[in-house]
matplotlib code that plots the C-alpha trace (Angstrom):
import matplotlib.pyplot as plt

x = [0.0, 1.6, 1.9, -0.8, -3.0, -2.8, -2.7, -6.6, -7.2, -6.3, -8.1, -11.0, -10.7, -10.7, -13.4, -16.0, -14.4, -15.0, -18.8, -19.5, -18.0, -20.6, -17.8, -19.1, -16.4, -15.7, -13.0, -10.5, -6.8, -7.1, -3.9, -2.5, 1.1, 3.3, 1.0, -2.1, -4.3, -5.6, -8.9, -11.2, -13.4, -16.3, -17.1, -19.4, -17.8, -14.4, -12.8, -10.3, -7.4, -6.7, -3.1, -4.0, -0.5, -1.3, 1.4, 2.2, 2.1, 5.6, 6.9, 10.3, 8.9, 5.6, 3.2, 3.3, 7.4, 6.3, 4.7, 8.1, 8.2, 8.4, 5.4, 3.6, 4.6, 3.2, 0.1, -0.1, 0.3, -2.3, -4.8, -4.3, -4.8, -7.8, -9.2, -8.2, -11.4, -13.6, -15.7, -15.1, -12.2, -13.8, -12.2, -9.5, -7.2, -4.7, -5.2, -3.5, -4.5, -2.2, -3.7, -2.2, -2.2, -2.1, -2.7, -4.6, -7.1, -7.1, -6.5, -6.1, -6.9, -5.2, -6.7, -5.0, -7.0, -5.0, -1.8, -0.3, -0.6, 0.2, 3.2, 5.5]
y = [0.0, 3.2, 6.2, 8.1, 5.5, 5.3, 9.0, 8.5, 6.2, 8.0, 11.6, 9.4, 7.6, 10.9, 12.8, 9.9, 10.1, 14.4, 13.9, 11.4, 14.3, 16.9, 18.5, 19.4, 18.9, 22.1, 21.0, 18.2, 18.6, 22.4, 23.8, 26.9, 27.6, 26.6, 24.2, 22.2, 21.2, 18.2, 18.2, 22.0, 21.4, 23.2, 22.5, 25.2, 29.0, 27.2, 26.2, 23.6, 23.1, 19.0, 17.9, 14.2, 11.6, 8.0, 6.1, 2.3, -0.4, 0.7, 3.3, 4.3, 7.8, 8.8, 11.1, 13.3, 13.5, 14.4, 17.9, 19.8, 23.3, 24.0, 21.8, 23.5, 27.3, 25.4, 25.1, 28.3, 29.8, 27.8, 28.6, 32.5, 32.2, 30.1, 32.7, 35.8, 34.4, 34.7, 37.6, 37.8, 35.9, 33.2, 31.8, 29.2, 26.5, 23.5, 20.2, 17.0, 14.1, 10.8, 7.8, 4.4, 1.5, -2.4, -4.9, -2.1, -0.9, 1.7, 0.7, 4.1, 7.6, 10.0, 13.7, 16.3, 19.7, 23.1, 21.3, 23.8, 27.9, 30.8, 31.5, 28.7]
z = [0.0, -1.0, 1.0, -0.3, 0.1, 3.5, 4.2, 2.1, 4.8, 8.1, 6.6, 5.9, 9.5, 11.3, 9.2, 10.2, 14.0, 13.3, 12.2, 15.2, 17.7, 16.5, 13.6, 10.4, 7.7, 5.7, 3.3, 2.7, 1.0, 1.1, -0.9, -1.9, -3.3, -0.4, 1.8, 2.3, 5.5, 5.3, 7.0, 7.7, 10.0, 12.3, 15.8, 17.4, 16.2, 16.0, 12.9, 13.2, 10.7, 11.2, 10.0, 9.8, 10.3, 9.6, 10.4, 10.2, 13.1, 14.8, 12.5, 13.1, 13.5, 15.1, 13.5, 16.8, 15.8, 12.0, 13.0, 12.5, 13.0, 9.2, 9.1, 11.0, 9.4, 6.1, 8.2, 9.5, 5.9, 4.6, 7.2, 6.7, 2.8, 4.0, 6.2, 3.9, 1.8, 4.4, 5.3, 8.9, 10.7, 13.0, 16.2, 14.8, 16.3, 15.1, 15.8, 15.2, 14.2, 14.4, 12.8, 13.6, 11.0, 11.0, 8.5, 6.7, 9.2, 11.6, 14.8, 16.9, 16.7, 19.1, 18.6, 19.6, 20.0, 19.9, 19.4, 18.1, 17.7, 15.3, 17.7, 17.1]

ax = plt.figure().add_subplot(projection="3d")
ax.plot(x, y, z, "-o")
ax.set_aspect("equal")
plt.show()
């Protein structure tokens, strides 16, 4: 299974576990020039940029590890060209997502919500 394929996976994982958790999905794979979020999501008056890491049964590097600082500048940058379309800015936060693998299906979700902020 290639790497894309299982980054399908994981998004799709999480959006379901998003929609059970009272979320309402706003967009998937947003990208601009320069970076993409993977899942835009609504809960309340919150949006919530999801960066979604699905990662193998015992992967040499976890997906919490994989959210680098230029990762999450990326992130940052994508969520501002996302919000400069908008008519008003709403409240807005980060959150990870790290999706674990094995044999193919998801076995764990771990959500992380306000991982991260516009100051790092």
């Amino acid at each position: 299974m290639r790497n894309r394929e299982i980054g399908n996976i994981g998004e799709q994982a999480v959006c379901v576990y998003l929609v059970e958790n009272d979320y309402e999905i706003l967009k998937r794979n947003f990208t601009v020039k320069g970076g993409e979020i993977d899942i835009i999501a609504k809960k309340n008056d919150t949006v919530c940029f999801v960066e979604v890491k699905t990662r193998k049964y015992g992967s040499l590097i976890s997906g919490e590890d994989a959210i680098t600082a230029s990762k999450r500048k990326h992130i940052i940058y994508t969520a501002q060209r996302f919000l400069s379309k908008l008519t008003s800015v709403p409240k807005c936060r980060f959150d990870v997502a790290v999706v674990e693998m094995k044999n193919e299906k998801v076995i764990k979700i771990k959500y992380y919500v306000n991982a991260f902020d516009s100051s790092h």
